[in-house]
N, C-alpha and C positions, 0 to 999 in steps of 0.2 A: 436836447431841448428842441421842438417842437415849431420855436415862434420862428417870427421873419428875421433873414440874416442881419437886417438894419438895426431889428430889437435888441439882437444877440449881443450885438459888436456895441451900442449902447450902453446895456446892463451888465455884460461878462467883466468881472472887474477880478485881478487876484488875491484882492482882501474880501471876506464877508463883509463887511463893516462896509466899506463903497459900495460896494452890489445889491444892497439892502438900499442905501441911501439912493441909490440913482432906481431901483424901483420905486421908494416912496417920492421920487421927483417926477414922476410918469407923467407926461401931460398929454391931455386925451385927445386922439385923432380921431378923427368922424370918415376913417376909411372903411371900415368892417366890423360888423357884428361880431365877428372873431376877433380883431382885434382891441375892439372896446372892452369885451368881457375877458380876454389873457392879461389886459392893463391893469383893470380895476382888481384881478382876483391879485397881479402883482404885487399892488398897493395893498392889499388886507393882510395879504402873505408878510409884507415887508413890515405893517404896523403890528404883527403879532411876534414879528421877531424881536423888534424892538421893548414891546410888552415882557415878552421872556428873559429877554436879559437883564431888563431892570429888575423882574423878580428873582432873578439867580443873583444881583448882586446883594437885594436884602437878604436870602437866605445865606450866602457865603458870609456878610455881617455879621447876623445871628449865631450861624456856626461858630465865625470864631470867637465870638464875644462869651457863647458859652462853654466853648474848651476852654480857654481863659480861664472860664471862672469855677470850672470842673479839674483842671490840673493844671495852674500856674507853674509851677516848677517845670512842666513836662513840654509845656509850650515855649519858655525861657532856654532851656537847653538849644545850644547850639546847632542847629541845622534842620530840628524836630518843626517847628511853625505849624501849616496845614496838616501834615499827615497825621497829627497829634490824635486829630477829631476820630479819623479811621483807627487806629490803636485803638484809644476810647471804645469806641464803637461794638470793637472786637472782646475787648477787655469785659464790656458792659452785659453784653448777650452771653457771655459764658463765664462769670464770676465764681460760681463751681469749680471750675479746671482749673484754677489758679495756684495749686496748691504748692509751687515747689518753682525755685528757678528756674526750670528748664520747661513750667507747662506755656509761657507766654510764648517758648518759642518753639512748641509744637504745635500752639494753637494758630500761630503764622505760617507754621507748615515750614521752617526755616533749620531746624535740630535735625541730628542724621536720627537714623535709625538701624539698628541693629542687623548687619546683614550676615552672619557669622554663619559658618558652617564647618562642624570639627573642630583641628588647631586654627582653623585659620580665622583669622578676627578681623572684621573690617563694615566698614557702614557705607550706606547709600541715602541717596539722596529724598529725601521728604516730602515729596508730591498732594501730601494731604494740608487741610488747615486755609484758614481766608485769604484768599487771592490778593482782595485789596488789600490788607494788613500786611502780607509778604509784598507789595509794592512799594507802603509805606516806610515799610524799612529798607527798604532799596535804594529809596529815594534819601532818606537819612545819611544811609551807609554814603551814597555816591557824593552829598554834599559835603560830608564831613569828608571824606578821602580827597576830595579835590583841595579841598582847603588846607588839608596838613598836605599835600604835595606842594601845593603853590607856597605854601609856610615854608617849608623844607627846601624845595629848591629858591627860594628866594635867600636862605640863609647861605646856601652852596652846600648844604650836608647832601643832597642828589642831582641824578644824574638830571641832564636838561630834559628827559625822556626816560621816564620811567618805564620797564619793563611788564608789559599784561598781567605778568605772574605778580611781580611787588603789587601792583594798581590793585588784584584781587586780595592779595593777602590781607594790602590797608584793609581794604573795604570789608572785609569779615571779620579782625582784628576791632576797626571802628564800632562796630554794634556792642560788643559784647563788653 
């Protein structure tokens, strides 16, 4: 940044949400041409952030009011909530693929794939398929695994520290 170290130590704040609000408090000094026009472009800057967020939170509304009303069940499932819309999403642009169990989860890019050669039989990893759709279910997977551990070890059936290996197994186990 650019401005004077006084402006800096002012507005540098480590939330956005303050450092947005102490630019839109800007109060104008009649030191510099320079300084009048870095304030005021601060102030427009910090009233269009304000502007954007309000319209991110109608459209995040909208979104979910209309996954809601496009897959209740799917949004009711435990741990599913937001990423529901991107499934959706995924689901909706290639309704063709759909054909078979396993195409949802090729089309996430999540299913192995065939890596065989000769006797030897074995699969690799699925690098194809929508990004954010394999997030979504990452994000699914890691909600619901945390939950059946906290469930689990609150019962005493596990260890106080689950092992990386078990944490992965839930979490692949959970989607399917």
């Amino acid at each position: 940044m650019s401005a004077p170290q006084v402006l800096r130590e002012q507005l540098l704040k480590p939330k956005a949400v303050a450092c947005v609000t102490a630019c839109l408090e800007l109060e104008r000094e009649e030191d510099s041409i320079l300084l009048q026009t870095l304030e005021s472009t601060l102030r427009l800057l910090a009233r269009r952030w304000w502007a954007l967020t309000e319209e991110r939170r109608e459209l995040d509304a909208s979104l979910e009011r209309l996954t809601r009303q496009a897959a209740p069940i799917l949004v009711a499932s435990f741990g599913v909530g937001a990423p529901a819309a991107t499934l959706l999403a995924t689901a909706g642009d290639n309704p063709e693929r759909l054909r078979n169990d396993a195409a949802p989860a090729a089309l996430c890019g999540v299913g192995p794939l065939e890596a065989s050669s000769g006797k030897v039989i074995r699969h690799r990893l699925n690098r194809d398929g929508d990004r954010q759709a394999n997030n979504a279910l990452w994000t699914i997977a890691m909600v619901r695994t945390r939950a059946y551990v906290e469930r689990r070890t609150h019962e005493s059936r596990l260890p106080k520290r689950p092992s990386a290996v078990f944490s992965v197994t839930l979490c692949a186990n959970s989607i399917l």
